[in-house]
mmCIF file of the N, C-alpha and C atoms, coordinates in Angstrom:
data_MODEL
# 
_entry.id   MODEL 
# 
loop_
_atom_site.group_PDB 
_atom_site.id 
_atom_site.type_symbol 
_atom_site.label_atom_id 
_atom_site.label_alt_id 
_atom_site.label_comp_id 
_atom_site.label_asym_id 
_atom_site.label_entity_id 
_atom_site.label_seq_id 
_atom_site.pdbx_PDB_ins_code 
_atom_site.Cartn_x 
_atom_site.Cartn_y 
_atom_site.Cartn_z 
_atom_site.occupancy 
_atom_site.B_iso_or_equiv 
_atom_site.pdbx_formal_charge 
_atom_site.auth_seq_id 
_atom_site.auth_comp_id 
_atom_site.auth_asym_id 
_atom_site.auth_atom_id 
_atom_site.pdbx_PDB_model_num 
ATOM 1   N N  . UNK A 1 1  ? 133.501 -1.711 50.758 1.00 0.00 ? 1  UNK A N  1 
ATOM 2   C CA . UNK A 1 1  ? 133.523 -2.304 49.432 1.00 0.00 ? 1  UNK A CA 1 
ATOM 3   C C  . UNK A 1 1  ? 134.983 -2.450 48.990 1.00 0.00 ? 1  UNK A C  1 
ATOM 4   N N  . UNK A 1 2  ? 135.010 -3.792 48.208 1.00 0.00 ? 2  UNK A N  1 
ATOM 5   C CA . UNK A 1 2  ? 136.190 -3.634 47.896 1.00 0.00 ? 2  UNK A CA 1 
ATOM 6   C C  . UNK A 1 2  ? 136.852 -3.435 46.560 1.00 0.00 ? 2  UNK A C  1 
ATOM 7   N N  . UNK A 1 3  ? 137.685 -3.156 45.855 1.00 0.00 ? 3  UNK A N  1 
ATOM 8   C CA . UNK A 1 3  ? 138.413 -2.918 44.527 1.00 0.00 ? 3  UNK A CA 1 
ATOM 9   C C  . UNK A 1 3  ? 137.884 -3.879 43.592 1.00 0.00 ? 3  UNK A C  1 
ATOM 10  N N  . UNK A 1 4  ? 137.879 -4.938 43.713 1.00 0.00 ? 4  UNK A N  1 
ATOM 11  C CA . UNK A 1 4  ? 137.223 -5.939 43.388 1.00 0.00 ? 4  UNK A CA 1 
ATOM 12  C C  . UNK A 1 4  ? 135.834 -6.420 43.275 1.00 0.00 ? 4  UNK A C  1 
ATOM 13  N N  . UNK A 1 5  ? 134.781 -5.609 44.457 1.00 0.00 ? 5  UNK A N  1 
ATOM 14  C CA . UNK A 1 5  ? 133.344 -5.888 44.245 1.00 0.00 ? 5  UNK A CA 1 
ATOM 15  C C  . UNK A 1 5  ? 132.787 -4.504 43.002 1.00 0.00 ? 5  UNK A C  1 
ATOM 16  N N  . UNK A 1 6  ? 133.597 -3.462 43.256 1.00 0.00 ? 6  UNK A N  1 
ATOM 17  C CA . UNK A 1 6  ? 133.687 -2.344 42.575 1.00 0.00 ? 6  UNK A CA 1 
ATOM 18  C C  . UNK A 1 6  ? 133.614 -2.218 41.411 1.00 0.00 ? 6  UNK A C  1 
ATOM 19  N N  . UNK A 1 7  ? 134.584 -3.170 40.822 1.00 0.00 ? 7  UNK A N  1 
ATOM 20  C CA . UNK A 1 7  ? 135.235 -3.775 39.327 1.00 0.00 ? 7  UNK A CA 1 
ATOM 21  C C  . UNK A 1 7  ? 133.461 -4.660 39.135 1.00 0.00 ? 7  UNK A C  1 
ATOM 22  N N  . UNK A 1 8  ? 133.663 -5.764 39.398 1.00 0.00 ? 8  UNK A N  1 
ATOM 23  C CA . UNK A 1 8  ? 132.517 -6.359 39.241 1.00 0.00 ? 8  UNK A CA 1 
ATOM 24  C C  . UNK A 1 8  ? 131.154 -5.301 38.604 1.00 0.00 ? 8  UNK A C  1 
ATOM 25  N N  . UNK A 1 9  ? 130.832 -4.504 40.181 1.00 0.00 ? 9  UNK A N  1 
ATOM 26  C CA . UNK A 1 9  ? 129.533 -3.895 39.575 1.00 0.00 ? 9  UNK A CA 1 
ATOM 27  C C  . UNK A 1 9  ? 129.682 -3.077 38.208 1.00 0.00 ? 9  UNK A C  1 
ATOM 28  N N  . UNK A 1 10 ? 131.151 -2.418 38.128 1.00 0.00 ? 10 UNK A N  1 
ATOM 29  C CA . UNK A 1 10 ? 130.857 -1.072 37.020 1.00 0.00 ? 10 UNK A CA 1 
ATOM 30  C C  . UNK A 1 10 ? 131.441 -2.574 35.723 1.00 0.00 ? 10 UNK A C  1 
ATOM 31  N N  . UNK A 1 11 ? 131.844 -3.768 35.722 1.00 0.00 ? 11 UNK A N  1 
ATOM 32  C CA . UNK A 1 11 ? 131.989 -4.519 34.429 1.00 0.00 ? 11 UNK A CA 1 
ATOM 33  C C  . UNK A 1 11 ? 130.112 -5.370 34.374 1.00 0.00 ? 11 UNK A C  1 
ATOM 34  N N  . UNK A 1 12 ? 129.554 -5.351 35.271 1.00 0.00 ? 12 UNK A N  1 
ATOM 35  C CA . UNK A 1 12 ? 128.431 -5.854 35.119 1.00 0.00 ? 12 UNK A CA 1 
ATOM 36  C C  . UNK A 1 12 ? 127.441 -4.944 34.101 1.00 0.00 ? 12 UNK A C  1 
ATOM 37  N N  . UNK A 1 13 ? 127.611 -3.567 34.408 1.00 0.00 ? 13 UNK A N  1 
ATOM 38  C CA . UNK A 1 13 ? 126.324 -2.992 33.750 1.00 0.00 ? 13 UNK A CA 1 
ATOM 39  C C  . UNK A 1 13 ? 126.949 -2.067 32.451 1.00 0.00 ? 13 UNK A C  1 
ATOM 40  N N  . UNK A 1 14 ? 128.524 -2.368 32.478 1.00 0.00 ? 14 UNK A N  1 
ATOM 41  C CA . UNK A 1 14 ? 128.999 -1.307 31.640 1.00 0.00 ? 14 UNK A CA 1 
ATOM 42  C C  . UNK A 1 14 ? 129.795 -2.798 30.512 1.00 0.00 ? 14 UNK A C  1 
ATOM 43  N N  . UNK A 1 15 ? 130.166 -2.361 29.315 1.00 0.00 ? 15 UNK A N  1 
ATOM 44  C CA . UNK A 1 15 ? 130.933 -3.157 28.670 1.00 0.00 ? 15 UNK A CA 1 
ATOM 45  C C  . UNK A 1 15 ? 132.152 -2.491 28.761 1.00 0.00 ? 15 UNK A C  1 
ATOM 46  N N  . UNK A 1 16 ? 133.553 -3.353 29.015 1.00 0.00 ? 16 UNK A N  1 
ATOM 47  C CA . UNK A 1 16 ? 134.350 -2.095 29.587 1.00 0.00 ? 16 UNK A CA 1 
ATOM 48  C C  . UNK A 1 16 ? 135.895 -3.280 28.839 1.00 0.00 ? 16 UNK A C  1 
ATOM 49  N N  . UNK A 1 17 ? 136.127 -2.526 28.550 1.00 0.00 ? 17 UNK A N  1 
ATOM 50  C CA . UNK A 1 17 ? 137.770 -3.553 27.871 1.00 0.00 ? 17 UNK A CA 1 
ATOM 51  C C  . UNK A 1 17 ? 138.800 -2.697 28.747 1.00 0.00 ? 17 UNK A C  1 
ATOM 52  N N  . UNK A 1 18 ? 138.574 -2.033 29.850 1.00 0.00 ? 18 UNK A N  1 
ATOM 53  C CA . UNK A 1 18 ? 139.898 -2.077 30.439 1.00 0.00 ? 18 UNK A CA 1 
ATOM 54  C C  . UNK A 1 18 ? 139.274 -1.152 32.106 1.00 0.00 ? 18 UNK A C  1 
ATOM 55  N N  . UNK A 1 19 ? 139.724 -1.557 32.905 1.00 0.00 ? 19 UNK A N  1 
ATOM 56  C CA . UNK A 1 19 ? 139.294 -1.116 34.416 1.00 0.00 ? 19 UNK A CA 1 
ATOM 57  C C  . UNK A 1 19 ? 140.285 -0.994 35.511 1.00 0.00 ? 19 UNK A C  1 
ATOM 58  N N  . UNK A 1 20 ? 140.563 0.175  35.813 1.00 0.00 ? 20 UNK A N  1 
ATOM 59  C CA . UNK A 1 20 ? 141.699 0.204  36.753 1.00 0.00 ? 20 UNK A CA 1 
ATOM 60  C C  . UNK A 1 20 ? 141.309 0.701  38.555 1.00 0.00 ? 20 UNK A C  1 
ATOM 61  N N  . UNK A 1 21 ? 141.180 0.303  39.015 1.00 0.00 ? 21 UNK A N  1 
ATOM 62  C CA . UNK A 1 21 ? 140.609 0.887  40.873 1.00 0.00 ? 21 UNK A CA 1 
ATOM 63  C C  . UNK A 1 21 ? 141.752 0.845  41.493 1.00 0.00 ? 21 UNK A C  1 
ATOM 64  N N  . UNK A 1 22 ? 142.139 2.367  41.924 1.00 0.00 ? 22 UNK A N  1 
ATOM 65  C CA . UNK A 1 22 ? 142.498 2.570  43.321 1.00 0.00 ? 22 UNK A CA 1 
ATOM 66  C C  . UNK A 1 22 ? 141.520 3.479  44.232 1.00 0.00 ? 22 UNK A C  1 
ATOM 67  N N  . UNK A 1 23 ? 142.076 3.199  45.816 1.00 0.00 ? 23 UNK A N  1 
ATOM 68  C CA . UNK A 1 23 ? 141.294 3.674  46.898 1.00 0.00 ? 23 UNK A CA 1 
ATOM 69  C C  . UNK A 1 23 ? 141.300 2.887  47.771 1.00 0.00 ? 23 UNK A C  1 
ATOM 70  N N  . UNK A 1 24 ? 140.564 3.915  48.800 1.00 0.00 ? 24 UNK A N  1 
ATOM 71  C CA . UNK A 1 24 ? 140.455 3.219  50.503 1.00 0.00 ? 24 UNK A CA 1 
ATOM 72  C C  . UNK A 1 24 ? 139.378 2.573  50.862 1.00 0.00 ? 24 UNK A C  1 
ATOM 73  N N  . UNK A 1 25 ? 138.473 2.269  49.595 1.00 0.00 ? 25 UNK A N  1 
ATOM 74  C CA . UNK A 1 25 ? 137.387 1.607  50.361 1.00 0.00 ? 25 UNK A CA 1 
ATOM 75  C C  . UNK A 1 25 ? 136.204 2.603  50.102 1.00 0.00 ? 25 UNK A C  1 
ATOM 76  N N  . UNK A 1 26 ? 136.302 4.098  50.669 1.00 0.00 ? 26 UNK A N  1 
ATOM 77  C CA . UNK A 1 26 ? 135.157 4.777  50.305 1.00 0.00 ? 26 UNK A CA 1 
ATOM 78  C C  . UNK A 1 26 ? 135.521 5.909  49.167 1.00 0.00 ? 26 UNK A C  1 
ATOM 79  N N  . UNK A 1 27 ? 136.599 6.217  48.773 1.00 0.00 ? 27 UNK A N  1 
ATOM 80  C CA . UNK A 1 27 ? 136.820 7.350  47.940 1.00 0.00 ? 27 UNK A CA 1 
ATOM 81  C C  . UNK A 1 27 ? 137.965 6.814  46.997 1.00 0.00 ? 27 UNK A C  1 
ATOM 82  N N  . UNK A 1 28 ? 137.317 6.224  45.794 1.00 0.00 ? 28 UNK A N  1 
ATOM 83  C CA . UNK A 1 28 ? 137.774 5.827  44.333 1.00 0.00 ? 28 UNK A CA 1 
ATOM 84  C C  . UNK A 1 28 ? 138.439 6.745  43.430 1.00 0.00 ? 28 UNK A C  1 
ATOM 85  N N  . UNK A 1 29 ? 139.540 5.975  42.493 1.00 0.00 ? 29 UNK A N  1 
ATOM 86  C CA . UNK A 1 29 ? 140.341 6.447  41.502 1.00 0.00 ? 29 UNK A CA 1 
ATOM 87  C C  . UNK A 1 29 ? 140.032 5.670  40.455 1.00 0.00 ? 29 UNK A C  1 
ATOM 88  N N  . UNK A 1 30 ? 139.237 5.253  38.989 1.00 0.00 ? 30 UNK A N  1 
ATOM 89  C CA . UNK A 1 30 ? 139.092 4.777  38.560 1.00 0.00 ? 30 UNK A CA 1 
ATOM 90  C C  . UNK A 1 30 ? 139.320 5.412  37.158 1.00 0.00 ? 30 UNK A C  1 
ATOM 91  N N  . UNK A 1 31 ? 140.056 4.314  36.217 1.00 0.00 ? 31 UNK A N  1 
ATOM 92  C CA . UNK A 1 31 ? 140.259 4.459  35.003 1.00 0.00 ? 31 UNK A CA 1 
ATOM 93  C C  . UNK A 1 31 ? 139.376 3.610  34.034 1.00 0.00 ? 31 UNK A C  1 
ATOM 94  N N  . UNK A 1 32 ? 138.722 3.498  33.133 1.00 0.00 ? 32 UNK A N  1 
ATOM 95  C CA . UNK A 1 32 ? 137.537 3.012  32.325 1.00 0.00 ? 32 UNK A CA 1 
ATOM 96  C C  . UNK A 1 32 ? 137.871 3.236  31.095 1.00 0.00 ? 32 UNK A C  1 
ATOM 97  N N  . UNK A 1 33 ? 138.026 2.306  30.507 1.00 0.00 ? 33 UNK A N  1 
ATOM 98  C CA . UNK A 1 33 ? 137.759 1.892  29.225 1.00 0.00 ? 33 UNK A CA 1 
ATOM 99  C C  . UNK A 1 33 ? 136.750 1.230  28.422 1.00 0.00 ? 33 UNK A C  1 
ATOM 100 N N  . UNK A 1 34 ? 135.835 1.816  27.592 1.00 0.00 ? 34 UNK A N  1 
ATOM 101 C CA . UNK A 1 34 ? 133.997 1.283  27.013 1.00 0.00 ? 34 UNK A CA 1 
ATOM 102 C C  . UNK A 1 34 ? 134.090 1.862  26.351 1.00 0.00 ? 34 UNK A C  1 
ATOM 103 N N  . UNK A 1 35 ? 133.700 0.833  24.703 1.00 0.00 ? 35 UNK A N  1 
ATOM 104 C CA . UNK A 1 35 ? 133.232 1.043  23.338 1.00 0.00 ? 35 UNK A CA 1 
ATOM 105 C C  . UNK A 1 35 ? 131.812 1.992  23.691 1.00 0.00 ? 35 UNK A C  1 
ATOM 106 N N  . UNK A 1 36 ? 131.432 1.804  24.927 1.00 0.00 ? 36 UNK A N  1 
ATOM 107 C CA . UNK A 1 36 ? 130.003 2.514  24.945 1.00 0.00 ? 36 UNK A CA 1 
ATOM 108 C C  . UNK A 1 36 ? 130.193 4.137  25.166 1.00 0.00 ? 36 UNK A C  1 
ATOM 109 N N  . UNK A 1 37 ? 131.357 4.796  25.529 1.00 0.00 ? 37 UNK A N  1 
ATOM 110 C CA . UNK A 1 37 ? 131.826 5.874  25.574 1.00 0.00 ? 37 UNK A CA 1 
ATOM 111 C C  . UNK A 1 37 ? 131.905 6.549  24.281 1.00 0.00 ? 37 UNK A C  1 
ATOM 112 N N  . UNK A 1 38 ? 131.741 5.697  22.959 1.00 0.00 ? 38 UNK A N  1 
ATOM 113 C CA . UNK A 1 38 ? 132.038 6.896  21.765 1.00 0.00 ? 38 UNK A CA 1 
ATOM 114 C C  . UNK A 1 38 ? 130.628 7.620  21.739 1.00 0.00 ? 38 UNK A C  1 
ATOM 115 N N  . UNK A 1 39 ? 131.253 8.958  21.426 1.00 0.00 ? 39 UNK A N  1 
ATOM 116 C CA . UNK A 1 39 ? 130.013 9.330  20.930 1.00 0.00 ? 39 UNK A CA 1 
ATOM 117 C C  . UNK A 1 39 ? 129.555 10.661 22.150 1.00 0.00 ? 39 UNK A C  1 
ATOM 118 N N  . UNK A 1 40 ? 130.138 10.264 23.174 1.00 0.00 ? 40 UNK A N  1 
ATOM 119 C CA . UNK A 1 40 ? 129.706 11.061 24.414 1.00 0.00 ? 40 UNK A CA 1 
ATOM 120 C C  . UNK A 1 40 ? 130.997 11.516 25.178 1.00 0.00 ? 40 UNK A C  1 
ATOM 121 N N  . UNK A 1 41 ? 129.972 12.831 25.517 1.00 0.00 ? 41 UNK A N  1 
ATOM 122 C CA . UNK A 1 41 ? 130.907 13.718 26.623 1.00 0.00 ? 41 UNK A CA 1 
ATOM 123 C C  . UNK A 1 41 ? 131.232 13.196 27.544 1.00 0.00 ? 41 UNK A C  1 
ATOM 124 N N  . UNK A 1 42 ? 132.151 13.972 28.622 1.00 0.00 ? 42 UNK A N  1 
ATOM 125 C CA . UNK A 1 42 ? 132.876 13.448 29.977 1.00 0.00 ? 42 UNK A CA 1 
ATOM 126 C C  . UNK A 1 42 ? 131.190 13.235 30.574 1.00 0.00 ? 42 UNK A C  1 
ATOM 127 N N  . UNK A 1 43 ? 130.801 14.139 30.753 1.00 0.00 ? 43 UNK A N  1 
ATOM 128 C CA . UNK A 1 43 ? 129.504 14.409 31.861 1.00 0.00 ? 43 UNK A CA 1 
ATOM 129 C C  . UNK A 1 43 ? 128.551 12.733 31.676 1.00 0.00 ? 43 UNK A C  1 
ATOM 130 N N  . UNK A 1 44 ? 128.479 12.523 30.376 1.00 0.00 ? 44 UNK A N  1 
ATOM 131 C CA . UNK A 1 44 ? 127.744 11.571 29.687 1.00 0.00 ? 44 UNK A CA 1 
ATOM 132 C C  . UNK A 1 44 ? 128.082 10.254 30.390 1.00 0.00 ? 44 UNK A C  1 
ATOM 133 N N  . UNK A 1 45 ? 129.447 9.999  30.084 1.00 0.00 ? 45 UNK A N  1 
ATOM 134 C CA . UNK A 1 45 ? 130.118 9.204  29.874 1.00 0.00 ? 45 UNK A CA 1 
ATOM 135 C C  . UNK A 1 45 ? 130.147 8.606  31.639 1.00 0.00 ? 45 UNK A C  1 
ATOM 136 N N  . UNK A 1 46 ? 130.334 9.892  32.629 1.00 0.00 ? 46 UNK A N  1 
ATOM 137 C CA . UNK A 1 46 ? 130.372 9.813  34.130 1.00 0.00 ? 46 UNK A CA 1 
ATOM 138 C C  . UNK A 1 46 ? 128.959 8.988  34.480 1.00 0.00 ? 46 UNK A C  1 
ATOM 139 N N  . UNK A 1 47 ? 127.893 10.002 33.669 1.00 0.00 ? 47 UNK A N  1 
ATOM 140 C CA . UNK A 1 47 ? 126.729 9.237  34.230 1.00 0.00 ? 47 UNK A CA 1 
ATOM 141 C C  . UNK A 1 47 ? 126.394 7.939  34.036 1.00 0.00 ? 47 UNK A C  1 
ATOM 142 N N  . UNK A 1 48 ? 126.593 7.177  33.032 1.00 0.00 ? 48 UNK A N  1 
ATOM 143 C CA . UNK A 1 48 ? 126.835 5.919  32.758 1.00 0.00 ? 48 UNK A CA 1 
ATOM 144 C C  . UNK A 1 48 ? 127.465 5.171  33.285 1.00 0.00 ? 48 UNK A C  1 
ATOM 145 N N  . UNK A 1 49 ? 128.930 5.251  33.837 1.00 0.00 ? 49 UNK A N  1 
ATOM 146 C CA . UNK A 1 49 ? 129.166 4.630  35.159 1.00 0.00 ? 49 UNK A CA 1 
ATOM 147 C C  . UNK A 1 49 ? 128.247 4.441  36.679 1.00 0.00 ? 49 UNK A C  1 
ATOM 148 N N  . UNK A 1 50 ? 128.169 6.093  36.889 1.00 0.00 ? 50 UNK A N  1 
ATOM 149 C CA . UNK A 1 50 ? 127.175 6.133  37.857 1.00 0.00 ? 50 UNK A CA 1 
ATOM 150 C C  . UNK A 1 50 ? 125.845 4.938  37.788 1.00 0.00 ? 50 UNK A C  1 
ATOM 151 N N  . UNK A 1 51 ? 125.332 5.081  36.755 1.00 0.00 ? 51 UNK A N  1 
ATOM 152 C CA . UNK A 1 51 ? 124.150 4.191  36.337 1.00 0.00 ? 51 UNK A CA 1 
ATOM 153 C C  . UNK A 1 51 ? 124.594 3.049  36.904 1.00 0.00 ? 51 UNK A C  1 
ATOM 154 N N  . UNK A 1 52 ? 126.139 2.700  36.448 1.00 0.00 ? 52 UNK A N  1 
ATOM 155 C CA . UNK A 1 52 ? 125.812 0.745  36.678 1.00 0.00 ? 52 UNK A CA 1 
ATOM 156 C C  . UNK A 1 52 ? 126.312 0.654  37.795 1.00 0.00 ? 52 UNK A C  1 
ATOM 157 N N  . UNK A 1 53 ? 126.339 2.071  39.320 1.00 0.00 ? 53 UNK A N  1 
ATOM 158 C CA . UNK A 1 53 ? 126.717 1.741  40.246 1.00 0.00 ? 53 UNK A CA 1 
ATOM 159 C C  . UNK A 1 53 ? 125.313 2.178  41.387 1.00 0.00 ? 53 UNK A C  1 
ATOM 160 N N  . UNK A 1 54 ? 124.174 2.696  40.534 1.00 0.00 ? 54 UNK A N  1 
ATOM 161 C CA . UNK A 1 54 ? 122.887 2.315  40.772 1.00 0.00 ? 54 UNK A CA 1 
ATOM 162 C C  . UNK A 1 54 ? 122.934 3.065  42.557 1.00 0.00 ? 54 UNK A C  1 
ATOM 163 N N  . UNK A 1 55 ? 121.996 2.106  43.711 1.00 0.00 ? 55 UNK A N  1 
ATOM 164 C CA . UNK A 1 55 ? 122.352 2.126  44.896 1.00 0.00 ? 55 UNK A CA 1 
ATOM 165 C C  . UNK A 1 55 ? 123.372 2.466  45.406 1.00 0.00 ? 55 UNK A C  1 
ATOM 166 N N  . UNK A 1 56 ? 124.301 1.580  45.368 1.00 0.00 ? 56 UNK A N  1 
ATOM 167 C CA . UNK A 1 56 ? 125.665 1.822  46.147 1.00 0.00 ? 56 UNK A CA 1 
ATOM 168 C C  . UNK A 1 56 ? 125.826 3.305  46.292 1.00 0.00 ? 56 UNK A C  1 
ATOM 169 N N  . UNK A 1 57 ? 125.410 4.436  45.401 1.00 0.00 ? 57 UNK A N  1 
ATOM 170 C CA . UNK A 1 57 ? 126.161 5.743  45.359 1.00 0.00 ? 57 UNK A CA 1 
ATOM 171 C C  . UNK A 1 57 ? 125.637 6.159  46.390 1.00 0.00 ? 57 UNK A C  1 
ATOM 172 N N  . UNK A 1 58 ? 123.958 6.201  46.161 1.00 0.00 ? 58 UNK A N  1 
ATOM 173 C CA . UNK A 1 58 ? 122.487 6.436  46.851 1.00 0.00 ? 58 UNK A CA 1 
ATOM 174 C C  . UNK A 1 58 ? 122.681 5.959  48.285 1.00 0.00 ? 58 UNK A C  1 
ATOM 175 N N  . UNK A 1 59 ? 123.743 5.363  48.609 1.00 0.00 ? 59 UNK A N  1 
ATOM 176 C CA . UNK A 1 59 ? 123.544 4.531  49.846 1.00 0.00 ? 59 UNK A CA 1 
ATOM 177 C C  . UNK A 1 59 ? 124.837 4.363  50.630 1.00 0.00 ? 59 UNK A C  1 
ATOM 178 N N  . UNK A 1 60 ? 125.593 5.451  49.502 1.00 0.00 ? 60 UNK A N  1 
ATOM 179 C CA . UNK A 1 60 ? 127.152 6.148  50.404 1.00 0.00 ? 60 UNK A CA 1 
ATOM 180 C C  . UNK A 1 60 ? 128.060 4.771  50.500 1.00 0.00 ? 60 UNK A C  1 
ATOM 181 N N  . UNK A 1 61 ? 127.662 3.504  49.932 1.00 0.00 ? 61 UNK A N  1 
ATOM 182 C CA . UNK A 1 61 ? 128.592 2.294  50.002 1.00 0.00 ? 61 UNK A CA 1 
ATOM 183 C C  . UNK A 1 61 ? 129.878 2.895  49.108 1.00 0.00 ? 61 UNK A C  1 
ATOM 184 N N  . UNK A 1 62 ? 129.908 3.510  48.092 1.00 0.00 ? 62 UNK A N  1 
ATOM 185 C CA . UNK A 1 62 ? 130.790 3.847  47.837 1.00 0.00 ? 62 UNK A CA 1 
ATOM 186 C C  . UNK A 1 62 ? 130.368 5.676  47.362 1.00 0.00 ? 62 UNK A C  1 
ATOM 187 N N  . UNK A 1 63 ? 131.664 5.904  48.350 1.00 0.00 ? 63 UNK A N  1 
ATOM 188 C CA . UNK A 1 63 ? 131.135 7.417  48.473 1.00 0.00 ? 63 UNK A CA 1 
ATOM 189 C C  . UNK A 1 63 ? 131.531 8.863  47.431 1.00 0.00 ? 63 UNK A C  1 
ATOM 190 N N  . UNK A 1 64 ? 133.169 8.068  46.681 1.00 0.00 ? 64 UNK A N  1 
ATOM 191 C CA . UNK A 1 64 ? 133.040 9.474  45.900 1.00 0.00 ? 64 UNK A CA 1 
ATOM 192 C C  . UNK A 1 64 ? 133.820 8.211  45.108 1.00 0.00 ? 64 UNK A C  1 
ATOM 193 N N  . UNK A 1 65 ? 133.732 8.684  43.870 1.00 0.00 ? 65 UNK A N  1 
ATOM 194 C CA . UNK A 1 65 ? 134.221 7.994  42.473 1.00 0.00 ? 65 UNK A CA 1 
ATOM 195 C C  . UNK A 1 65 ? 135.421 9.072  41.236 1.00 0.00 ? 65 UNK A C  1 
ATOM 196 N N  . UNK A 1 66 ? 136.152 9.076  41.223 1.00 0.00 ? 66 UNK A N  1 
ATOM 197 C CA . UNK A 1 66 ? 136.751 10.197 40.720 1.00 0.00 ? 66 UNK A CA 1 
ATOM 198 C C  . UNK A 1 66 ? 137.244 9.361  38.948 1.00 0.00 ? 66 UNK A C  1 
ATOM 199 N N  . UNK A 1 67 ? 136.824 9.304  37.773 1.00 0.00 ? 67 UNK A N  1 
ATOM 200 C CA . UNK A 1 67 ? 136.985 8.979  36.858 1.00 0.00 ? 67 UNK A CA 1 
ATOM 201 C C  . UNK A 1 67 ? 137.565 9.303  35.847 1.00 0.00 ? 67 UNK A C  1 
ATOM 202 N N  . UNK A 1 68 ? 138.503 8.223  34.742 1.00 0.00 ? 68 UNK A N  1 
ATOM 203 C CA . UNK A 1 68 ? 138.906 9.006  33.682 1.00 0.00 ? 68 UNK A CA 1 
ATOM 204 C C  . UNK A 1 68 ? 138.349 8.046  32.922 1.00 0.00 ? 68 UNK A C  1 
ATOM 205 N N  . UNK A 1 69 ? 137.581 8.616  31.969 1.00 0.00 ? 69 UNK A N  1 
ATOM 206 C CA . UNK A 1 69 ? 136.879 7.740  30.901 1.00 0.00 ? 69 UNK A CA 1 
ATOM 207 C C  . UNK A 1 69 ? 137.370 7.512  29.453 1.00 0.00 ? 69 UNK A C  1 
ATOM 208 N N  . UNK A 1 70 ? 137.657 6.388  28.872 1.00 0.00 ? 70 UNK A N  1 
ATOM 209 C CA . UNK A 1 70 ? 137.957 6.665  27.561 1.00 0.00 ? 70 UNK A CA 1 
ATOM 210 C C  . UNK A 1 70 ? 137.196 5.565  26.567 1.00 0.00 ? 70 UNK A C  1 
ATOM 211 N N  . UNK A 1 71 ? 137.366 6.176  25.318 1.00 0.00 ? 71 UNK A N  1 
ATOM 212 C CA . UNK A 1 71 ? 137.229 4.857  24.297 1.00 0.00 ? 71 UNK A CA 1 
ATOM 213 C C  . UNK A 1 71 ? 138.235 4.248  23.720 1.00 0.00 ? 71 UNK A C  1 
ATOM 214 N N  . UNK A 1 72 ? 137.979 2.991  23.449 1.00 0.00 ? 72 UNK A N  1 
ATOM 215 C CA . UNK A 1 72 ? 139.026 2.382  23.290 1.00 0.00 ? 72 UNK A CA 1 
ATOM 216 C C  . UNK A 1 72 ? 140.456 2.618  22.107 1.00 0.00 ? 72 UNK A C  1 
ATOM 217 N N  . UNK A 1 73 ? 139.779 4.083  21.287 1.00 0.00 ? 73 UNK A N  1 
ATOM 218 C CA . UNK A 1 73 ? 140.531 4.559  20.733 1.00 0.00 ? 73 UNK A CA 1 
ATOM 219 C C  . UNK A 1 73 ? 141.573 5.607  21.207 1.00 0.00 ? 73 UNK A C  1 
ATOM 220 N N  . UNK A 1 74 ? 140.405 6.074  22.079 1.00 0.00 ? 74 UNK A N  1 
ATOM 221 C CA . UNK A 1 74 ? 140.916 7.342  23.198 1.00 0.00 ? 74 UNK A CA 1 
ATOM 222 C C  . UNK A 1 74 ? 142.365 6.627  24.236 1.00 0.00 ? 74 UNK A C  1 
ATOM 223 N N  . UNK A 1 75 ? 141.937 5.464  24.330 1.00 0.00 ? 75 UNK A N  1 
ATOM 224 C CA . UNK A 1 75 ? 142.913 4.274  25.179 1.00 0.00 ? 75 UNK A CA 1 
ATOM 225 C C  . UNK A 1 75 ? 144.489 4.499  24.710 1.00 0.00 ? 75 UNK A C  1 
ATOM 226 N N  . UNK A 1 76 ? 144.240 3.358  23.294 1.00 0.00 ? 76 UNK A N  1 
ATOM 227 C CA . UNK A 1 76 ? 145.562 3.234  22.609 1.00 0.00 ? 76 UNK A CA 1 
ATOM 228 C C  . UNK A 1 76 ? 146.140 4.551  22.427 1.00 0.00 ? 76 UNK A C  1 
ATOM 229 N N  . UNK A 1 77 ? 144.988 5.456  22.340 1.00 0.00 ? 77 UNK A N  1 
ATOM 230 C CA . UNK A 1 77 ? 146.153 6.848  21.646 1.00 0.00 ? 77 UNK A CA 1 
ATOM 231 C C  . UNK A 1 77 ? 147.032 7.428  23.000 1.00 0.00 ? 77 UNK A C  1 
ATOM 232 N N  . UNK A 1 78 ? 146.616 6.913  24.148 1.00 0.00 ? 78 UNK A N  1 
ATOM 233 C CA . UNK A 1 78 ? 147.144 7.518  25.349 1.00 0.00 ? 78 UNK A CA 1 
ATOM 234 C C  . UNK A 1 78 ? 148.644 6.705  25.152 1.00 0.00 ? 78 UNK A C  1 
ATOM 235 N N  . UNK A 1 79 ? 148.836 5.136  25.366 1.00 0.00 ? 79 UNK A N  1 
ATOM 236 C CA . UNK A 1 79 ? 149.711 4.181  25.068 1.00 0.00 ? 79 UNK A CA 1 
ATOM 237 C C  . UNK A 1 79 ? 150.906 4.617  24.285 1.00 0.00 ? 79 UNK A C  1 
ATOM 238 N N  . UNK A 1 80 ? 150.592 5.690  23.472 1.00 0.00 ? 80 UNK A N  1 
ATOM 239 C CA . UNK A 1 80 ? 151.484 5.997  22.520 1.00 0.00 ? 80 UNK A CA 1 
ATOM 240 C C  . UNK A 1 80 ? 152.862 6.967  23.031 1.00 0.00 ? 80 UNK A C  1 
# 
C-alpha cells in the first residue's frame, strides 16, 4: 500500500483537515487532523481511524499504524 492509497482510505471515512503519512509500506507514522476528534480520548479517537481502515488492518495490508490525533484546535495550538 501506498502513502497515498492510505491517505485516500483514512480521508474517505474520516473528515480530516490535515493528514500526514510516513512509512515503508507496512508500518505507518501518521499525523491526523478531524473536527470529529473533539470530544474524545486518544483510545477513541485511534479507533475511529481504525474504523475507516476497516479490512486492510484485518488483512495485515497495512500492518501497524502508529498515530497522533488532533482537533483542529489541538492543531493550531501545536503551530504556535
Amino acid at each position: 500500500m501506498t502513502a497515498e492509497q492510505l491517505q485516500a482510505l483514512i480521508a474517505a471515512g474520516l473528515q480530516c483537515d490535515h493528514i500526514e503519512l510516513a512509512g515503508d509500506g507496512r508500518h505507518w507514522y501518521a499525523t491526523i487532523v478531524s473536527p470529529e476528534f473533539e470530544g474524545k480520548r486518544a483510545i477513541q479517537r485511534h479507533q475511529r481511524v481504525y474504523a475507516t481502515l476497516g479490512r486492510k488492518i484485518h488483512t495485515d495490508e497495512v500492518h501497524a499504524l502508529s498515530m497522533k490525533t488532533y482537533t483542529p484546535a489541538e492543531w493550531a495550538a501545536q503551530a504556535k
